[in-house]
C-alpha positions, 0 to 999 in steps of 0.5 A, a space after each residue: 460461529 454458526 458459518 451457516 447462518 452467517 452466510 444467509 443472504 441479507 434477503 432473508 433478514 427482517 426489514 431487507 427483502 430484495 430490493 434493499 438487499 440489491 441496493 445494500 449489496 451495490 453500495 456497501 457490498 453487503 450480501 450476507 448476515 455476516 456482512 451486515 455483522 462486520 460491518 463496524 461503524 466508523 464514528 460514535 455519536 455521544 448522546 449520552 451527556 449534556 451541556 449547560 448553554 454557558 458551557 459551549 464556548 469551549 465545544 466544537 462540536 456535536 452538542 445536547 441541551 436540555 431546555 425550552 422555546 420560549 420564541 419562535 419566529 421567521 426571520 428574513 425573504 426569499 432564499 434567505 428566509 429562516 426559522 429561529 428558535 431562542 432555545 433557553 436552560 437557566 444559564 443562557 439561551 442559544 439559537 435554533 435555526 431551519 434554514 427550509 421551513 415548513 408549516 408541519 415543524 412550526 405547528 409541531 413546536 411547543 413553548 415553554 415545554 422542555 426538549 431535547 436538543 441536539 446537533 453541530 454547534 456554529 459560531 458567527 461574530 461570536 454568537 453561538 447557534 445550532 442548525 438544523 437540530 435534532 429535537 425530543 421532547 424531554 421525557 422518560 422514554 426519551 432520556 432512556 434512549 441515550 444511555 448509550 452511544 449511537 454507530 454511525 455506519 458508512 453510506 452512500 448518497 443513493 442509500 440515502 435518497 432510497 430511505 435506508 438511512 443510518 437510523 434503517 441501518 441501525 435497526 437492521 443491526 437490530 435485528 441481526 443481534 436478535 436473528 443471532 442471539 447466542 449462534 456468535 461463537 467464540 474463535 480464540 482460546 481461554 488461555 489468550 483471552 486470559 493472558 490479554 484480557 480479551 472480552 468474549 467474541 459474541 460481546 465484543 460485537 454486540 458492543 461495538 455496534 451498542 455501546 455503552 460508553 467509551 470504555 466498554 468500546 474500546 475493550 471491544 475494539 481492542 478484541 476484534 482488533 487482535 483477533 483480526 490480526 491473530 488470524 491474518 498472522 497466522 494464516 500467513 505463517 500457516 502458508 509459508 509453512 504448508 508452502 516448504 512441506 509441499 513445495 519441494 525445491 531443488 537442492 544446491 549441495 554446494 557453493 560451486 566453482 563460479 561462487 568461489 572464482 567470482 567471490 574471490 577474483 572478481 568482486 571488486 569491492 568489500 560486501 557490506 554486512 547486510 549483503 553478507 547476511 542477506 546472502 546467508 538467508 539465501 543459501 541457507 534456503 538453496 540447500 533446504 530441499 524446500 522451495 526458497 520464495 524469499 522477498 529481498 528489501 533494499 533502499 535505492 543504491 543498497 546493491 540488491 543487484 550483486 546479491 541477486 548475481 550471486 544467488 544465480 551463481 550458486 544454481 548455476 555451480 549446482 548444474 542449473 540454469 538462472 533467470 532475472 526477469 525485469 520490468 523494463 527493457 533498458 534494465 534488462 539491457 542494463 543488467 546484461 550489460 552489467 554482467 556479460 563481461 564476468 560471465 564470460 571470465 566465469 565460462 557461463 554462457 549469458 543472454 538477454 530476451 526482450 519482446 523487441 528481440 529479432 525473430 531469428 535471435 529469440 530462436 537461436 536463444 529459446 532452441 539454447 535455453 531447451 538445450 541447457 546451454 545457456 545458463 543466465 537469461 536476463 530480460 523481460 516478461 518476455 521470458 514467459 511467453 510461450 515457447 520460452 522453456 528451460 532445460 533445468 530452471 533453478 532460480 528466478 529472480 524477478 526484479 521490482 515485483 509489483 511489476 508484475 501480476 501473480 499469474 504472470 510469475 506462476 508461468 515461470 512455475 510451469 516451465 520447471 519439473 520442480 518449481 524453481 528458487 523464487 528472489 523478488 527483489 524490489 527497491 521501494 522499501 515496504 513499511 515494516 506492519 505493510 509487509 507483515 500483513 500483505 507479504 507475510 507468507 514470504 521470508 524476508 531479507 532487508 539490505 539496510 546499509 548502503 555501501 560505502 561512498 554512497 553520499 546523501 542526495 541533497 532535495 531541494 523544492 523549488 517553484 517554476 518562478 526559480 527556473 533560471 536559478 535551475 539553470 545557472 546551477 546545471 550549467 556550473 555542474 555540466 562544466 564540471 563534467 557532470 550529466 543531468 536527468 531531466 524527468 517529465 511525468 508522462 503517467 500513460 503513454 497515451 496522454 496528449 498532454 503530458 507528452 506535450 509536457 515532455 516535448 515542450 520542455 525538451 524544446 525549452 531546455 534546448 533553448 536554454 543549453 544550444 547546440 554545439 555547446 550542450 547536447 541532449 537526449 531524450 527518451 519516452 515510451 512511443 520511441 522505438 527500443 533501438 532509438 531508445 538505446 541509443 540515446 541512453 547508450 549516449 548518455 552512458 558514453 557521455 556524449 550527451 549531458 542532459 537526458 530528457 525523459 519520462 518515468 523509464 528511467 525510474 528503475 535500475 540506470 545506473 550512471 556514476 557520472 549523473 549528479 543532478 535529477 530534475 523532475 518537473 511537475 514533481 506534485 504529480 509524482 507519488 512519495 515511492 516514484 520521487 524516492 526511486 527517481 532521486 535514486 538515480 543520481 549519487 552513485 558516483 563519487 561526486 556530491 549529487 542534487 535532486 530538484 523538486 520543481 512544482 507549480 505554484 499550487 499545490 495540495 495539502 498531501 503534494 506539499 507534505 509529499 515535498 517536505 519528505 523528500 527535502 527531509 529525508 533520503 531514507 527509504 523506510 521513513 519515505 515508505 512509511 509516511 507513503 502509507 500513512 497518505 496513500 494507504 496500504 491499497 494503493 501502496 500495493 496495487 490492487 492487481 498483484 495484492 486484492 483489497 487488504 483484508 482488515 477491517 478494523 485494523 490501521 496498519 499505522 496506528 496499530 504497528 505495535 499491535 501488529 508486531 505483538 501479535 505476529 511474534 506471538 503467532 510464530 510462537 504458537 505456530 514453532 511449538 505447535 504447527 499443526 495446531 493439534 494441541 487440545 487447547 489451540 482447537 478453537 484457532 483450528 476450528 476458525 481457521 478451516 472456515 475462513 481457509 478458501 481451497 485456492 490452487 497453485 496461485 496460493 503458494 505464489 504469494 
């Protein structure tokens, strides 16, 4: 396609001029002819069939009939004044009503003369009527007009109230086909088009902005679909190549001393064989000479944690140094303390930096880490201040990634000769099309088994009127020794009334388990870091039997003992958050409960969200229906990711369409990586138009 003409701006296009082109570019973000171009309809109006009146009754919808007025009259006062039509063919009449009339539509209708009418078909106490109708008069011209099916673009109230209506849109659309005539040109080779049965580019979208019929329109679907996710897929296995030619790793030769003791002497249970396997892709990347940027996937629980370890150990035996960098001080801390005793039976020397470390430490560790004598930093984004250099950096393993913004991760890039090995970890499983299209430039390991003695958690939903049911249960598991988290949905910090939710329930629940018999803890966000440590190392310590907090215990606490998780106003929570929270409880021995409590209204999708979770404790099930609500967007996070960059496609009722064409594109790619073969020039050609030239960032992922 002429890249040139496409990029001219919708100012230039007959019928725009600057004033619509402003207004096109504020509401839909149309700013060029290729815009305007890629800019499908979202419905299809059928005018190309008609209904008898006695058919309607099985219609539910937009209708068209051919027939006469033969009475027209106004009907009612006031507010309730209206104009009725009796609308006839020869099987039955129907009536047309103008809820606001005005003199120009009755002078303009005439009687007995045949019309075309058309609109939404209503039904009250079994009597059919069509509001507001669409009305021709039944001529040649007219009926030539509805051979084909009629878009429906998106659009905006202001659009609207300024005149450029879908009928403006579709003239503008118009235009445009004539503007390009035959300047469309193809983008896929003869050999794909053949083996799919691909209409050529130029009519596939010539057609879906006129169809015909349904047939010819879901052909052109199907062809813009495919070659929209051909290009994503193959843009995305593009880069991770480019990415292991141009971005030397380090190379770890061996094993190493601290691998082998650990793995040997210290590993206090079987690795299960998904954490073998997942543990063989990381080596196998370590030793490559290429950059490893690998995103490891696992469930809640599946024991990523030991995996991330035991990469760190393998760049450490090699002579280098490793960080885990942690949304969460507590998970910092947590991790640390996890770690510090192994690290000092294996001589490596480990440490943790948080923003809320003391000066003089942060400068004993920054003047150790420059020296190479600390080989594990544990902690925060801290680690990326400034002022925080490493000696050797080999490997960063960034825990729960979309935490945290491309350019943050970049600055670890910058502390380093070579940029260092790349693990991002993250617990909220990603459905399997999402990570296709969005982090398909990553290699990928999935752990998806969970070890042995991890118990499903039994969900249970219940209202606010079963509260001293909750709490008859709670005292029954405290008095088996049990500890109960109790979670409050404080969503920022800053909000009065979520923060009074938390203090008004702590107070509750204080009422409702009394001290001496009971003690409780609680832990929010405006508490300082030593009081917050504090009361969760209460609560690791079982000295306390009810923790109270908001979302900071979400990622990564880990405490055998808690067997019960409460989450209050749990309609508040998204699918991937409840998941991560009820992950909190069962990883001991015992059997474990998580409590939905909601208000007594809800909405649809919190209802849904509900029914999953009591459903089902399988992270990938939950990922899924969490994209089907909340959509790819928002899943994501538009800091990290941007908007996604389909158009047409839908990540959930195109799966299978998606997996087809990405095992197709890692074959084109595997025989042909450089796409220098004669017959793949088109895909070449198209994809140095859409590449834009990005800097390191375009390597990050």
């Amino acid at each position: 396609m002429n890249s040139d003409i496409l990029n001219t701006s919708i100012e230039f296009l007959k019928g725009v001029g600057p004033n619509r082109a402003k207004l096109l570019n504020g509401e839909l973000k149309i700013s060029t002819f290729k815009d305007l171009l890629f800019q499908f309809p979202f419905r299809y109006i059928d005018k190309t069939s008609y209904h008898k009146i006695s058919e309607i009754q099985s219609i539910n919808s937009e209708i068209q009939i051919i027939g006469k007025i033969s009475d027209l009259k106004e009907v009612g006062i006031g507010k309730k004044k209206r104009l009725v039509a009796k609308f006839i063919d020869d099987t039955g009449s129907i009536d047309l009503v103008w809820f606001k009339t005005n003199r120009w539509l009755i002078d303009s209708i005439k009687l007995n003369t045949e019309y075309i009418a058309y609109g939404k078909l209503n039904s009250y106490n079994g009597k059919h009527s069509i509001a507001h109708p669409e009305l021709e008069l039944y001529n040649n011209e007219n009926v030539k007009k509805r051979t084909k099916l009629t878009a429906v673009y998106p659009s905006t109230e202001l659009l609207n109230r300024r005149g450029i209506t879908n009928k403006v849109i579709l003239n503008l659309i118009e235009e445009l086909l004539i503007t390009l005539n035959n300047k469309i040109d193809e983008n896929l080779p003869t050999y794909l088009k053949q083996k799919f049965n691909l209409l050529a580019r130029r009519e596939a979208l010539i057609i879906i902005h006129k169809p015909r019929n349904l047939d010819e329109l879901k052909k052109a679907i199907y062809r813009l679909k495919f070659e929209e996710i051909f290009f994503l897929q193959i843009r995305l296995i593009k880069k991770n190549i480019n990415r292991k030619e141009k971005i030397k790793g380090y190379k770890f030769n061996v094993i190493g001393k601290e691998f082998d003791k650990f793995f040997k002497d210290h590993l206090s249970f079987e690795l299960t064989n998904a954490q073998k396997r997942v543990l063989k892709e990381i080596r196998r990347d370590l030793g490559s000479g290429a950059q490893m940027n690998r995103l490891l996937q696992g469930d809640v629980g599946s024991g990523k944690t030991i995996v991330a370890f035991m990469s760190a150990l393998i760049a450490i035996g090699n002579g280098f140094q490793a960080c885990i960098m942690t949304p969460t001080e507590i998970l910092s801390h947590q991790h640390y303390n996890k770690f510090k005793d192994i690290c000092k039976l294996l001589n490596i020397n480990v440490k943790t930096l948080t923003g809320s470390s003391k000066a003089r430490y942060k400068k004993e560790v920054k003047e150790s880490l420059i020296k190479g004598e600390i080989d594990l930093l544990i902690g925060t984004h801290a680690l990326i201040y400034d002022g925080v250099d490493f000696k050797n950096l080999g490997i960063a393993i960034i825990d729960e990634q979309h935490k945290f913004g491309v350019a943050q991760r970049s600055k670890l890039w910058h502390k380093n000769k070579l940029p260092p090995h790349v693990l991002i970890m993250t617990a909220t499983p990603i459905p399997r099309t999402l990570a296709m299209s969005a982090y398909g430039d990553l290699d990928m390991s999935v752990i998806n088994e969970l070890p042995p003695g991890r118990k499903d958690i039994k969900t249970i939903h219940q209202s606010n009127r079963d509260r001293l049911k909750l709490i008859h249960f709670l005292k029954d598991e405290i008095k088996k020794g049990r500890q109960i988290y109790v979670v409050y949905p404080l969503i920022k910090e800053s909000e009065k009334l979520d923060f009074k939710d938390l203090l008004d329930g702590y107070e509750s629940f204080s009422r409702d388990f009394p001290m001496p018999k009971y003690q409780l803890s609680i832990v929010h966000g405006k508490m300082k870091n030593e009081d917050k440590d504090y009361e969760m190392q209460r609560f690791i310590e079982n000295k306390t039997q009810i923790l109270v907090s908001t979302t900071v215990i979400e990622v990564g606490v880990d405490i055998p003992n808690a067997t019960v998780m409460v989450i209050e106003s749990a309609e508040r929570f998204g699918l991937s958050q409840l998941h991560q929270l009820r992950g909190r409880v069962g990883r001991g021995a015992h059997k474990s409960y998580c409590f939905l409590i909601t208000g007594n209204k809800q909405t649809k999708e919190s209802k849904i969200r509900m029914e999953t979770m009591v459903s089902t404790n399988d992270g990938f099930i939950i990922a899924e229906k969490d994209l089907e609500l909340r959509g790819p967007g928002n899943i994501m996070g538009t800091q990290q990711s941007g908007e996604m960059p389909l158009r047409i496609t839908n990540l959930i009722g195109d799966s299978k369409l998606i997996q087809k064409i990405r095992l197709l594109a890692e074959k084109i790619l595997e025989k042909d990586p450089k796409l220098t073969n004669p017959n793949n020039s088109l895909i070449l050609s198209y994809l140095k138009q859409i590449i834009d030239k990005k800097n390191i960032w375009e390597y990050i992922s």
